[in-house]
BAPAPA-791192 format. One line per field, with one value per residue (C-alpha): residue number from 1; residue in one letter; chain; z, y, x. Coordinates in steps of 0.02 Angstrom, whole numbers, plus 50000, padded with zeros to 5 digits. Example, Ala and Ser with C-alpha at 12.3 -4.5 7.8 and 13.67 -1.06 7.14 Angstrom:
2
nr <- [1:2] $
rest <- [A:S] $
kette <- [A:A] $
zz <- [50390:50357] $
yy <- [49775:49947] $
xx <- [50615:50684] $
***
This chain:
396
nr <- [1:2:3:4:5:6:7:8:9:10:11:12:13:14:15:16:17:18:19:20:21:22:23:24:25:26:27:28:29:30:31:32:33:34:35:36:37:38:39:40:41:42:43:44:45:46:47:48:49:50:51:52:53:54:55:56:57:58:59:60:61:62:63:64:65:66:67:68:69:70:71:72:73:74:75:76:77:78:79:80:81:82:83:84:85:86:87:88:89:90:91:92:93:94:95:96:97:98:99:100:101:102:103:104:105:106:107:108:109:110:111:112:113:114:115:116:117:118:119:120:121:122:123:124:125:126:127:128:129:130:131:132:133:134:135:136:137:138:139:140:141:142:143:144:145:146:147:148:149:150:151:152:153:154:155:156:157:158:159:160:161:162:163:164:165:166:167:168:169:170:171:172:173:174:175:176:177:178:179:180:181:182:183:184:185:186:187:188:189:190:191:192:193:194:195:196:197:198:199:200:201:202:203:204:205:206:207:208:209:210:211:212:213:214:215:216:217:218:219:220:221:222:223:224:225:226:227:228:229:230:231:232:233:234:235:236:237:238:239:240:241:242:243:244:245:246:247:248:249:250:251:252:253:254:255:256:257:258:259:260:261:262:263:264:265:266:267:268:269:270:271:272:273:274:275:276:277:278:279:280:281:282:283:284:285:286:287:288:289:290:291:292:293:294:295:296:297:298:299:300:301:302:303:304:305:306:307:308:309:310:311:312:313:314:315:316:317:318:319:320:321:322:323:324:325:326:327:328:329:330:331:332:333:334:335:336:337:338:339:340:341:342:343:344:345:346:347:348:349:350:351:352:353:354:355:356:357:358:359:360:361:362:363:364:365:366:367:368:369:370:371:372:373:374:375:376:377:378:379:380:381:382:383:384:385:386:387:388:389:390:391:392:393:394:395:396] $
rest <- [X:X:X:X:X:X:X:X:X:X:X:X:X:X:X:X:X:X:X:X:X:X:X:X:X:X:X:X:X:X:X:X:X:X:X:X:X:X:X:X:X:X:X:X:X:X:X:X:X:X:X:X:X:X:X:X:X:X:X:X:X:X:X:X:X:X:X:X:X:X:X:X:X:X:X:X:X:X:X:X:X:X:X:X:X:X:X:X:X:X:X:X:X:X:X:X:X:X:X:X:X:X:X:X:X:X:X:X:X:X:X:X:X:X:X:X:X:X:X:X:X:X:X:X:X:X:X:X:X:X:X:X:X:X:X:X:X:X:X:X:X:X:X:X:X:X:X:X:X:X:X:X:X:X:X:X:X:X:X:X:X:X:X:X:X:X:X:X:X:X:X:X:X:X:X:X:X:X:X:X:X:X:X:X:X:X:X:X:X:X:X:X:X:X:X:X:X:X:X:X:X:X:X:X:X:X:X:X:X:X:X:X:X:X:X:X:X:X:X:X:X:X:X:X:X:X:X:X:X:X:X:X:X:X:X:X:X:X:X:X:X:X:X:X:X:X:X:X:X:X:X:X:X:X:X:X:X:X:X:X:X:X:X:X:X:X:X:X:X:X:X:X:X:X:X:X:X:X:X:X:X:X:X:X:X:X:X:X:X:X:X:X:X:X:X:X:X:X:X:X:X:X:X:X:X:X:X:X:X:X:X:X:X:X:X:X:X:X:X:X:X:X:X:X:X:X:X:X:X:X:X:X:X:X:X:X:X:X:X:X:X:X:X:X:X:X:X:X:X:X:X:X:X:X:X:X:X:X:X:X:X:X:X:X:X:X:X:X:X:X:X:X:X:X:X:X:X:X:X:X:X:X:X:X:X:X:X:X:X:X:X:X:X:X:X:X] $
kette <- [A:A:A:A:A:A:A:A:A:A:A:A:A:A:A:A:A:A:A:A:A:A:A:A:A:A:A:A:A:A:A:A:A:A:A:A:A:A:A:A:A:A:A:A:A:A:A:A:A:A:A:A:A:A:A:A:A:A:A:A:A:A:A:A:A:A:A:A:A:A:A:A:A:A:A:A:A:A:A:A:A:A:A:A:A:A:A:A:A:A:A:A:A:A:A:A:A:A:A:A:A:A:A:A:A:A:A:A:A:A:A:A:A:A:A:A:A:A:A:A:A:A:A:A:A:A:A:A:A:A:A:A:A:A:A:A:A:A:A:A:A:A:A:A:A:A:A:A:A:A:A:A:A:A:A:A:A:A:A:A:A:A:A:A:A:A:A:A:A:A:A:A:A:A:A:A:A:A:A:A:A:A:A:A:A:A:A:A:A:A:A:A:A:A:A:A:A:A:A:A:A:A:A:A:A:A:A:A:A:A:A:A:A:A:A:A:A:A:A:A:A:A:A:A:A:A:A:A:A:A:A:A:A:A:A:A:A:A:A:A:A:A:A:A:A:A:A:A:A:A:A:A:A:A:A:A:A:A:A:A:A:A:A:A:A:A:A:A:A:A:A:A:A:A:A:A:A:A:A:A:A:A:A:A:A:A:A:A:A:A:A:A:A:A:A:A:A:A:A:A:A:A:A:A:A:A:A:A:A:A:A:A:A:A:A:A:A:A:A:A:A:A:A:A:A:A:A:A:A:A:A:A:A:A:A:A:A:A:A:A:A:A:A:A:A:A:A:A:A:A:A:A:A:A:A:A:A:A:A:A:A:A:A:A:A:A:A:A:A:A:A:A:A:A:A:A:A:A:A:A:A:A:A:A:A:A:A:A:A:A:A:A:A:A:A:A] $
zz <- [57939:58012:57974:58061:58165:58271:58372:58321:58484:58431:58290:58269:58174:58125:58079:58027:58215:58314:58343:58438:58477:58466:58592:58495:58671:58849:58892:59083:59022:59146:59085:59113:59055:59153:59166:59283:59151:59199:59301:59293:59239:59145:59082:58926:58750:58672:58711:58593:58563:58474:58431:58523:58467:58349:58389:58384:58413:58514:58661:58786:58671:58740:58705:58793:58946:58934:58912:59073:59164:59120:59072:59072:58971:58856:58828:58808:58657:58561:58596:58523:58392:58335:58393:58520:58694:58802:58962:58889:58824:58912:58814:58775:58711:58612:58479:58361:58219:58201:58024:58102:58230:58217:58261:58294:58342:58386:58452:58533:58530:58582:58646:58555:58600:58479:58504:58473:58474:58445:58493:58483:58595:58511:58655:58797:58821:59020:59135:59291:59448:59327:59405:59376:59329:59403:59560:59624:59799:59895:59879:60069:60116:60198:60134:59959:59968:59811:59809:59763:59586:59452:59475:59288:59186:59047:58988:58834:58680:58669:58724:58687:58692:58716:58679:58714:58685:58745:58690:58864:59030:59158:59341:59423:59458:59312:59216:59338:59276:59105:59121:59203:59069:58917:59037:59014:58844:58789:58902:58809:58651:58716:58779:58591:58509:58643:58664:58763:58928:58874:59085:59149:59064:59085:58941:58915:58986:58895:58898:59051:58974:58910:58927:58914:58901:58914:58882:58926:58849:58997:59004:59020:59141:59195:59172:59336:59268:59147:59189:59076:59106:59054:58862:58890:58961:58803:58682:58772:58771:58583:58531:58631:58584:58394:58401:58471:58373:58225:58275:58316:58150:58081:58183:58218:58095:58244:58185:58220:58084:58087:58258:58208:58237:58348:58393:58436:58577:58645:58631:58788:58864:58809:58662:58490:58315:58296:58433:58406:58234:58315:58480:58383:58251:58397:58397:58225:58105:57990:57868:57944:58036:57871:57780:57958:57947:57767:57814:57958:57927:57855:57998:58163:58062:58017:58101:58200:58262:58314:58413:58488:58551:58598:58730:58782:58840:58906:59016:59089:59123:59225:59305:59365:59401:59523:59423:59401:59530:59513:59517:59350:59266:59201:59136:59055:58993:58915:58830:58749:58685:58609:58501:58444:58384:58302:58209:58162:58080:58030:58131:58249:58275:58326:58491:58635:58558:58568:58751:58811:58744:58808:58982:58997:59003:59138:59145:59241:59215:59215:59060:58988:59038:58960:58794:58791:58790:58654:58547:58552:58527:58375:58325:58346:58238:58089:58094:58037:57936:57763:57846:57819:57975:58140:58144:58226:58357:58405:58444:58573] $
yy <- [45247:45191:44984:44930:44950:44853:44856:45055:45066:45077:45105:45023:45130:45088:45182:45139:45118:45109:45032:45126:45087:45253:45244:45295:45282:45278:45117:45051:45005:44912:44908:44871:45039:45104:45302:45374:45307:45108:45032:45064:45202:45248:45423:45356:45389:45302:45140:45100:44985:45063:44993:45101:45004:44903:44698:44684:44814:44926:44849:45009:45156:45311:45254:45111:45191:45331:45176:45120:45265:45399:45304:45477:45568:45410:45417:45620:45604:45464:45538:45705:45623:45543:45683:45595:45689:45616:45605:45513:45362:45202:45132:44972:44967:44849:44810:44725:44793:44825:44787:44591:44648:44498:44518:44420:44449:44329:44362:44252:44321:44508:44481:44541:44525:44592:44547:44652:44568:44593:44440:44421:44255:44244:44337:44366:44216:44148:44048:44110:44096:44118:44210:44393:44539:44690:44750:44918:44951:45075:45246:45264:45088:45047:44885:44945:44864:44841:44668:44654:44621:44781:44920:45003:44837:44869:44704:44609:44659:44521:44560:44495:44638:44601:44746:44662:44741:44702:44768:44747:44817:44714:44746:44795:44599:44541:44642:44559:44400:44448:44469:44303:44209:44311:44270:44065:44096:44154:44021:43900:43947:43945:43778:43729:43796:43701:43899:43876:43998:44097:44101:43919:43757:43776:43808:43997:44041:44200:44339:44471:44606:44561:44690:44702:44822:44770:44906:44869:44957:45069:45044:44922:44776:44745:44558:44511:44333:44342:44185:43997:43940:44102:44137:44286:44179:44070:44223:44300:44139:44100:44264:44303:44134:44139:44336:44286:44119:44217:44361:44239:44171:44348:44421:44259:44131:44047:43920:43722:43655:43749:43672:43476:43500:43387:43553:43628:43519:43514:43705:43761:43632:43777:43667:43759:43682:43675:43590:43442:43402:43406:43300:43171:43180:43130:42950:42939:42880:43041:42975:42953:43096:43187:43120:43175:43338:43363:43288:43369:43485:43318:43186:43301:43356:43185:43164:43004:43067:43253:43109:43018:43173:43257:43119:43104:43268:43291:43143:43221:43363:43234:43186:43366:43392:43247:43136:43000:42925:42957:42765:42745:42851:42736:42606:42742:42847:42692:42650:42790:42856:42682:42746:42891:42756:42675:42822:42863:42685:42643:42490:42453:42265:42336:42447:42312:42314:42495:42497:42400:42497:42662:42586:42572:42772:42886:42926:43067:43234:43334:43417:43371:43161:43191:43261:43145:43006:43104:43110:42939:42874:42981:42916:42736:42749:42844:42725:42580:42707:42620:42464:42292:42213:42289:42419:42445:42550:42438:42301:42404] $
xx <- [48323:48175:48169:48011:47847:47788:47567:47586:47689:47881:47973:48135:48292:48459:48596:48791:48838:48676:48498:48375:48176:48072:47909:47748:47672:47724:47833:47917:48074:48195:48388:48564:48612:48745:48706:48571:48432:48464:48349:48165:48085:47926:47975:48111:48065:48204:48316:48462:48620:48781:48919:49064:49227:49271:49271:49478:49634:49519:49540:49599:49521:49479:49298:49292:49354:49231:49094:49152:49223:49085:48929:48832:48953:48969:48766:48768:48910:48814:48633:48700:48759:48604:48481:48415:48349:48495:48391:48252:48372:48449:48586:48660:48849:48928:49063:48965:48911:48741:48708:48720:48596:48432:48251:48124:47944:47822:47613:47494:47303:47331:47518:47668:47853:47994:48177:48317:48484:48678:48814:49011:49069:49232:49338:49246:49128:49135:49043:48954:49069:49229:49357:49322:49467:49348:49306:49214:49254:49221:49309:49313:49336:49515:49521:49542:49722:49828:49812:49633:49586:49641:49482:49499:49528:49425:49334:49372:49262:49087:48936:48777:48634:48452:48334:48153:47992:47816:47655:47568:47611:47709:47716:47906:47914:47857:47999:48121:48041:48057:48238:48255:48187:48294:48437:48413:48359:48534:48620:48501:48592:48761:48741:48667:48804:48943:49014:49174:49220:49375:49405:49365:49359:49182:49043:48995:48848:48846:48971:49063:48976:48791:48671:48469:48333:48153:48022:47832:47679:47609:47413:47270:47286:47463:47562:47605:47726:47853:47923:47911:47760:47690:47634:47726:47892:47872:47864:48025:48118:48094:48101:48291:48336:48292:48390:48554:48566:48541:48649:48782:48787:48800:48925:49044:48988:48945:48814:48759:48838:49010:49001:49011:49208:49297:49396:49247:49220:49404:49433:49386:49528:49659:49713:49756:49725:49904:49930:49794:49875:50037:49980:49920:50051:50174:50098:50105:50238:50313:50227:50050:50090:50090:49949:49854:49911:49860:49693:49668:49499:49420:49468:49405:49248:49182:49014:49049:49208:49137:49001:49134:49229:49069:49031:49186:49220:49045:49082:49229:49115:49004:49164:49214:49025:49018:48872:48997:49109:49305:49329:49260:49372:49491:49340:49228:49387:49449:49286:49251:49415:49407:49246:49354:49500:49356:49266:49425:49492:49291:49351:49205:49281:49421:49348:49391:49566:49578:49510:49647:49785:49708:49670:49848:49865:49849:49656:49627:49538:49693:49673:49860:49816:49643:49731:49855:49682:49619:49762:49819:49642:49628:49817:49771:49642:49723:49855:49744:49626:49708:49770:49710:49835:49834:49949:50095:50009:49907:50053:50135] $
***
């Protein structure tokens, strides 16, 4: 079904399991696509993104090992199955479903740039430099020893697909460009949305298997800079970044405000729900340990506590990142774990007390000592939430 139009040069089409872009005229298109048709070239008629598994309990399908195994063959079986001329396509694969596919298209004077995206970060979101599970070498080469990383792993379903379309022509480097500054402009939302690696304790800065397409109008006088301080850079970076925000939201529920979660913020330290309400619980008496429990959702949500957690973990990061010198751990740790105690209890004359008995703790960035901070500073305050004395925590 066709869906939309866009400068009488493409026409975009969705059907249940795919997207595709039809050229009306010639376009360069530059893509991740994995058969002979990624790359440049400025013979395609057709790019498109299909969902080829579903998002969980798919995981080693014969499909997905065809998607990585035989990216031709892969392309040939879902080009045939839409009608589409097989060698005139590059393809993007993907487990989300299209019908959460976003687009956004933006023009300044006689420039146009449409955005095509798809997004899942719930499994498979990493870091660059995480350590990787997938390794190509070569068939010949001696070293290709049995301890080196598994070859046929297939990769964790999330991706986050970019098909990006331009209504002027772009030079080889500007396309290179172009990629570049889609590139940041999904980090840019991963970093808004405080996306956790699922492979470091790192923020995502997008997923192990994100994939892009950018197809140029052929004609008239080429764009030789794609990059940010380009109109064109600014009308690639707000388009991608407006597309996977709102795909996100579609696909995950991933949005700003479902992020103002205390857990949010602590998740990518390898620490479950569970096992917050229960980590805190454990400096709790049974019965505040209880009323905690019960209250859970509403107590790590509250604004001024997701704050407080926010800025404490982010200083850790600044820790681990080597902005702030090791020495001040136990003073800045101390500090602002006491602000948690204190969002927590509403309590604000109460934050030097809290300091004191948190100092007393093992600050360090070990994640178990750095959840252990958390915990008791959120425990601490619940215990005087409803008291008018100092509580029994705060004696010790």
């Amino acid at each position: 079904m066709k869906i939309a139009e866009f400068y009488r040069g493409i026409e975009i089409h969705r059907e249940d399991k795919i997207i595709y872009a039809r050229f009306l005229t010639p376009h360069r298109v530059l893509s991740t696509c994995r058969s002979s048709a990624g790359g440049m070239h400025d013979d395609l008629m057709y790019i498109y993104n299909h969902q080829s598994c579903e998002p969980a309990g798919d995981h080693m399908s014969a499909r997905m090992h065809k998607v990585v195994e035989s990216p031709d063959e892969y392309k040939k079986d879902v080009s045939d199955g839409y009608l589409l001329p097989y060698e005139k396509c590059a393809t993007l694969g993907t487990a989300a479903n299209m019908n959460n596919a976003a687009f956004c298209h933006e023009k300044f004077s006689d420039l146009e740039v449409v955005a095509v995206c798809t997004g899942g970060v719930e499994r498979n979101a990493g870091r660059a430099g995480d350590p990787a599970s997938y390794y190509e070498p070569q068939k010949s080469s001696a070293n290709a020893t049995s301890n080196q990383v598994e070859q046929v792993e297939i990769p964790k379903q999330g991706t986050i697909n970019a098909m990006i379309i331009i209504n002027r022509e772009l030079t080889p480097g500007a396309m290179v460009t172009a990629v570049i500054t889609a590139t940041e402009a999904k980090s840019a939302v991963m970093q808004e949305l405080e996306v956790p690696s699922r492979y470091s304790e790192g923020l995502a800065t997008g997923t192990g298997t994100d994939q892009i397409a950018v197809a140029a109008k052929l004609g008239g006088d080429p764009i030789s800079y794609a990059g940010k301080h380009s109109k064109l850079g600014e009308l690639i970076g707000r388009t991608v970044h407006d597309a996977v925000k709102k795909t996100l939201a579609l696909q995950n529920g991933l949005t700003p405000a479902g992020q103002c979660s205390s857990f949010a913020h602590l998740e990518r330290l390898g620490i479950n729900k569970r096992e917050l309400c229960e980590g805190i619980g454990e400096f709790l008496s049974k019965d505040n340990a209880d009323l905690f429990k019960q209250n859970f959702s509403n107590i790590v949500n509250d604004p001024l506590t997701v704050a407080a957690v926010a800025a404490l973990v982010h200083l850790r990061d600044k820790f681990v990142w080597g902005i702030l010198p090791e020495s001040c751990i136990p003073e800045v740790m101390g500090r602002y774990g006491a602000q948690i105690s204190a969002a927590v209890s509403g309590k604000s004359n109460r934050t030097h007390d809290y300091m004191q008995i948190l100092s007393t703790l093992d600050l360090s960035l070990e994640k178990h000592a750095f959840m252990k901070l958390v915990c008791r500073a959120f425990a601490l305050g619940f215990s005087e939430k409803w008291s008018d004395t100092e509580s029994e925590a705060c004696k010790e």
